[in-house]
C-alpha positions in Angstrom: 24.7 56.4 -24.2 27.2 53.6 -25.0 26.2 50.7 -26.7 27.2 47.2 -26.5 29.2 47.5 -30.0 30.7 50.8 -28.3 31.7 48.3 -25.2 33.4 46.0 -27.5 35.0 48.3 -29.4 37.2 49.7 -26.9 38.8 47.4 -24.4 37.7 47.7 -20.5 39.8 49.2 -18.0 40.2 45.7 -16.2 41.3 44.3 -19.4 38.2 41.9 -19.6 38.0 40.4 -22.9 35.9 42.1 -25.0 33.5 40.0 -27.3 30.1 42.1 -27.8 29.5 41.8 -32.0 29.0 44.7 -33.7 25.7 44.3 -35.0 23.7 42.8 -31.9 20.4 42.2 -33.9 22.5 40.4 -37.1 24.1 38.4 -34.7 21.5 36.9 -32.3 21.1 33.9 -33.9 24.4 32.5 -34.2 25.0 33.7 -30.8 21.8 31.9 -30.0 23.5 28.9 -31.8 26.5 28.9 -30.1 24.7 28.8 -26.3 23.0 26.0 -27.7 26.1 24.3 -28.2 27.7 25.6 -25.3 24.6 24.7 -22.5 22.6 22.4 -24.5 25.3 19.9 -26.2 24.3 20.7 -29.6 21.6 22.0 -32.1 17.9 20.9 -31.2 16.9 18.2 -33.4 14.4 15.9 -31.3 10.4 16.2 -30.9 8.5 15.1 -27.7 7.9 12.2 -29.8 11.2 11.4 -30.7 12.5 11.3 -26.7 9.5 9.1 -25.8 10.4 7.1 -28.9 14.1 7.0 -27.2 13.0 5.5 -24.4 10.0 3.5 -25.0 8.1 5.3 -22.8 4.5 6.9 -23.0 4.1 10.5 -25.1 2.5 12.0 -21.3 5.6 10.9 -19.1 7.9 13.0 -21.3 5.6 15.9 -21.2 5.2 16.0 -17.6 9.1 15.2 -16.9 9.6 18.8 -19.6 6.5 20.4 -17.7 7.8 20.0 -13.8 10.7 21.5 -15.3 8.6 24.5 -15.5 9.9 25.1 -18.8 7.1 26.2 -22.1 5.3 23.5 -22.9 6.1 22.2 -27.0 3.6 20.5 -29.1 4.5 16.9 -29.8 6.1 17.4 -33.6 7.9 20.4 -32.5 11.3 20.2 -32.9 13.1 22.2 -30.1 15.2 19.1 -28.0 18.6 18.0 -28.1 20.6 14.8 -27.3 21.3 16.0 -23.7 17.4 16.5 -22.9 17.1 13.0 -24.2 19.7 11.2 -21.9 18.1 13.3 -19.0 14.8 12.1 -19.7 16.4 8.7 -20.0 18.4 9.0 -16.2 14.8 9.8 -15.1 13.3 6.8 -16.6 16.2 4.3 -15.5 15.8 6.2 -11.6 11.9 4.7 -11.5 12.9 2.0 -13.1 16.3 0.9 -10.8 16.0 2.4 -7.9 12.4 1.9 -6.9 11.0 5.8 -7.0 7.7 6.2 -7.8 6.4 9.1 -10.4 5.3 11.3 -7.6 8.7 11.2 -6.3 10.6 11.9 -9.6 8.6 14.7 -10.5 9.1 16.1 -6.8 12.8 16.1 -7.6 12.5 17.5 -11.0 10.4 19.9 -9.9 12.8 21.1 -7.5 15.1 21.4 -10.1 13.3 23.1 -12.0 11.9 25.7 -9.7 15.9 26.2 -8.1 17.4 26.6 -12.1 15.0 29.2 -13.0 15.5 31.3 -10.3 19.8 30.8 -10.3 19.5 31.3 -13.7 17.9 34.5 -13.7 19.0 35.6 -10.4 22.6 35.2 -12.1 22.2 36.8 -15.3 20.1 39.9 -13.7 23.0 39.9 -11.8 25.6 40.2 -14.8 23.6 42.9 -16.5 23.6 44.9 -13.5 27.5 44.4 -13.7 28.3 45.3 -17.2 25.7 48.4 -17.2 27.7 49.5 -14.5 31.2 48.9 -15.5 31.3 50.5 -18.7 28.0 53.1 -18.5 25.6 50.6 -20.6 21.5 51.1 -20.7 19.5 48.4 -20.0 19.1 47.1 -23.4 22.7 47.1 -24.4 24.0 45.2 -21.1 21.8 43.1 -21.8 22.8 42.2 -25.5 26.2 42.2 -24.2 26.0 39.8 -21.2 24.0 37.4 -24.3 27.3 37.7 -26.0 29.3 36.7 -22.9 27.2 33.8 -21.5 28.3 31.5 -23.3 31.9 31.8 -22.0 31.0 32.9 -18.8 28.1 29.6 -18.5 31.2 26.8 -17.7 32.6 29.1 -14.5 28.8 29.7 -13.2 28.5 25.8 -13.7 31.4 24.6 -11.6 30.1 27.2 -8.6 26.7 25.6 -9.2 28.1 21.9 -8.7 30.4 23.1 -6.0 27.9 24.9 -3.8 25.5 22.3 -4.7 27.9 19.2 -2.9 29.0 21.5 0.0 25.0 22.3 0.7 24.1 18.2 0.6 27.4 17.6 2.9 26.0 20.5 5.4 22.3 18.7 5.1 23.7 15.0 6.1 25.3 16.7 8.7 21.9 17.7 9.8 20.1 14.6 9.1 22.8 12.3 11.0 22.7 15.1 14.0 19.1 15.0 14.0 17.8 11.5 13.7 20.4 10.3 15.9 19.1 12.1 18.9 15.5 10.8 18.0 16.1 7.4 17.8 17.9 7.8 21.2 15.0 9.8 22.5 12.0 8.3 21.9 10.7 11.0 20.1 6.5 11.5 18.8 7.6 9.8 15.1 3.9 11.2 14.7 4.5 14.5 15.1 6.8 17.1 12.7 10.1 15.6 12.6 12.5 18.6 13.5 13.1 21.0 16.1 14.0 24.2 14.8 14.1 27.6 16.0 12.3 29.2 13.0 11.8 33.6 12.9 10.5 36.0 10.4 12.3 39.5 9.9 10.0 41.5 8.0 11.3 45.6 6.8 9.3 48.9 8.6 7.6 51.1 6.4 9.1 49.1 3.0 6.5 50.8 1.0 7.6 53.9 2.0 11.1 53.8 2.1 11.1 52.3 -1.5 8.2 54.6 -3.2 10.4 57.0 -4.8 13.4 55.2 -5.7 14.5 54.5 -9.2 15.4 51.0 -10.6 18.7 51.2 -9.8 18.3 52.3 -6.4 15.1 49.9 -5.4 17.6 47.0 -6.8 20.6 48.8 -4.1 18.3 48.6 -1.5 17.0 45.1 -1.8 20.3 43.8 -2.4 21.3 45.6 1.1 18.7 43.9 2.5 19.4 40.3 1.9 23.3 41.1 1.7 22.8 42.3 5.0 19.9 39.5 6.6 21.9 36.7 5.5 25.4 38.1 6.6 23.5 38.2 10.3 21.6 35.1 10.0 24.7 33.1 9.0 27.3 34.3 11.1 24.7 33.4 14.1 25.1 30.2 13.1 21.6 30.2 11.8 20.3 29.6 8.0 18.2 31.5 5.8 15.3 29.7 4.0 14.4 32.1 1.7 13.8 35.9 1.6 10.1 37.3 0.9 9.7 40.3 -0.6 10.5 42.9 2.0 11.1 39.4 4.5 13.8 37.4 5.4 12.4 33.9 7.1 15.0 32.0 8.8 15.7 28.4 11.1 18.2 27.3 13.6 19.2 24.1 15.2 18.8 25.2 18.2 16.4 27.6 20.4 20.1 29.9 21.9 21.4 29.7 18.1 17.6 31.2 17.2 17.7 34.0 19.6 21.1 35.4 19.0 20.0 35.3 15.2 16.6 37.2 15.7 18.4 39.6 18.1 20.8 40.0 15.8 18.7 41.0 13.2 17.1 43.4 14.9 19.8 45.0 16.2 22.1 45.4 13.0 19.4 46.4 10.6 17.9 49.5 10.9 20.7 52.2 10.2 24.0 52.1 8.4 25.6 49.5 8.4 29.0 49.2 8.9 32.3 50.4 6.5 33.2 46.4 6.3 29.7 45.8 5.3 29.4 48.5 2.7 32.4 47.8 0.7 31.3 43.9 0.4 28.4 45.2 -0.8 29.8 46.9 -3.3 28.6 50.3 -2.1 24.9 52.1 -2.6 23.6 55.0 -4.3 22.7 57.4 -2.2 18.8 57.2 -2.4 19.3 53.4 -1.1 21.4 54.3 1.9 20.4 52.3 5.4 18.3 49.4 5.7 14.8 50.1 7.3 14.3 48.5 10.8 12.7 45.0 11.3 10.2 43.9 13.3 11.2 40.4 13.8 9.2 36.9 15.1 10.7 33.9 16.7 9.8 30.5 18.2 11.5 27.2 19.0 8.7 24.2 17.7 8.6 21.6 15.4 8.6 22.0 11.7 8.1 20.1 8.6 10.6 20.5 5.7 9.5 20.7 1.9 10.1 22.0 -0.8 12.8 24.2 0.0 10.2 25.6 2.8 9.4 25.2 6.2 5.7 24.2 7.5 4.2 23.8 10.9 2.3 26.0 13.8 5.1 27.7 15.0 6.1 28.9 11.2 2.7 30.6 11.3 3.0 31.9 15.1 6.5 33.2 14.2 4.7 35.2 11.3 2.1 36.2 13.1 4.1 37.7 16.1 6.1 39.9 13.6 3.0 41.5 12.3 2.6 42.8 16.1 6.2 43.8 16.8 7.5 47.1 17.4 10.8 48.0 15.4 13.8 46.9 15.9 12.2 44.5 18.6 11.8 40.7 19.1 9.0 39.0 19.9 8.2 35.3 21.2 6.0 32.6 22.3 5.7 32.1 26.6 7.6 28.3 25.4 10.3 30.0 24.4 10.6 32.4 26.6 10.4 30.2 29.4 13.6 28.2 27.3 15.3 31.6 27.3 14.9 32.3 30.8 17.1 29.6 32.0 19.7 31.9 30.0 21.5 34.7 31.5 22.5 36.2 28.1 19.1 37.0 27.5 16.4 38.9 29.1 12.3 38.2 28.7 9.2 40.2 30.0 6.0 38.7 29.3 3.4 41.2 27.6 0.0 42.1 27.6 -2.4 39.4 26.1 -3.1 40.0 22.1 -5.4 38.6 19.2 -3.6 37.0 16.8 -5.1 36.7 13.5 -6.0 32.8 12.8 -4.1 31.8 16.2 -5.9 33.1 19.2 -5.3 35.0 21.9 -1.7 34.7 23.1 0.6 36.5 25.8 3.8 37.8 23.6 7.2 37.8 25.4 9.6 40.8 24.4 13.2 39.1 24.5 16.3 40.9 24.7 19.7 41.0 24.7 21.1 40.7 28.9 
């Protein structure tokens, strides 16, 4: 099996430079060093105490700004921080200070931050080792050492997507916000109630378990990665918006209820078989033991949410849940509210099923929509 030192030694067939050392294990710290430089500004030379000193702030506010980072926790005297950790600290302080947020509020946006990094971060880097074991035949381990050695040239590209993405996503959530709370304060809407209406659905994978039980790594990764490769291409060209994927789940919202349906019938119909040529080769292709995504069972309702944390709260989150558990697959099911919204609609077709138990809900008549 090829190592990394055997990847760097001869040159890639896309011509990709090749910058893998030769000894991984010598190496590790000046490559260690070097990332340091490259993401951190320089070598770490601060304590806890030392950034509180820089500041003038208490010991316990730098240790909970480091801690909602979600990042280990140092002692005081330890000496692992750099001059960019202490001007971050210091932009938090000055943002309490000058513009008026209080320390719950800070550490909300840290924490989101935080909890977003880590998962880009590893997200992205699980994402390069799965690229250079497959490009030139690594194992695990020496992908792994390899995409070390690259990260610190690669790190300034991944940065400048972050920061890209990042502005586009804040411009497409004012949009929202201005679209939104223009219509309320024109409406007279409850300002007691949850503040937006969203058509909100879960699409949750048949038989996961069992289609996944006797894959392999690389084939269980395949398959997930078909999954939400294929959920969000369906959700977003609806013109609907994926809040995140769970597990074997995808749990998604639309502005509006038509928007919602043609997303959750969507769903439903595209997953569940192979998907098509276009489809595949985006994906990059699957092994064989990953091929098709299983069918959904999938459960939507127009209501009113709350938004936080990246998440989406309210009754009709849980009802939307709840009527996915009871779904057949490759089916849609809904509230009678939303039905009755629907109806109005000759695109779509509703029949009103028998009454059924829901699990911390109640009793509740389910209503089987459909394409017209």
């Amino acid at each position: 099996m090829p190592t990394a030192a055997d990847a760097a030694a001869s040159p890639p067939p896309d011509g990709t430079p090749t910058d893998a050392t030769s000894t991984p294990a010598g190496a590790a710290a000046s490559t260690l060093a070097e990332l340091d430089d490259v993401l951190l500004g320089g070598p770490r030379t601060l304590t806890l105490r030392d950034l509180a000193s820089r500041i003038d702030a208490p010991l316990d506010f730098v240790r909970l700004y480091w801690q909602t980072l979600g990042l280990p926790h140092p002692e005081a005297d330890d000496v692992v921080f750099t001059e960019q950790d202490a001007d971050a600290v210091a932009r938090v302080s000055r943002m309490i200070r000058e513009r008026g947020f209080t320390l719950r509020t800070a550490s909300s946006l840290t924490r989101a931050l935080g909890h977003t990094a880590d998962r880009l971060a590893l997200w992205q880097v699980e994402a390069l080792v799965e690229d250079m074991a497959t490009r030139y035949g690594l194992d695990d381990t020496s992908a792994r050492l390899l995409v070390l050695d690259r990260l610190a040239d690669l790190a300034p590209l991944l940065e400048a997507q972050l920061v890209h993405a990042w502005r586009r996503q804040l411009a497409a959530i004012a949009g929202r916000l201005a679209a939104d709370y223009s219509e309320q304060r024109t409406s007279g809407a409850d300002r007691e109630g949850l503040p937006l209406a969203r058509a909100v659905g879960f699409a949750d994978m048949v038989s996961f378990t069992r289609r996944t039980a006797g894959l392999g790594s690389t084939d269980l990764s395949e398959f997930v990665q078909r999954f939400e490769y294929a959920a969000r291409n369906v959700v977003t060209n609806a013109g609907g918006r994926v809040v995140k994927t769970i597990g074997d789940a995808v749990l998604f919202v639309a502005d509006d209820v038509v928007t919602g349906a043609r997303v959750a019938l969507g769903l439903a119909r595209e997953l569940g078989g192979e998907l098509d040529v276009e489809l595949e080769q985006a994906a990059g292709g699957l092994a064989e033991g990953a091929r098709g995504v299983t069918p959904v069972r999938v459960g939507f309702v127009w209501g009113r949410v709350l938004s936080r944390f990246g998440d989406v709260f309210g009754p009709s989150v849980n009802l939307a849940a709840r009527l996915t558990d009871i779904a057949d697959p490759s089916a849609v099911l809904t509230d009678t509210a939303t039905g009755e919204l629907l109806a109005r609609d000759a695109r779509f077709v509703v029949e009103t099923l028998p009454e059924r138990e829901l699990a911390g809900i109640g009793p509740i008549a389910p209503v089987l929509l459909r394409s017209a």
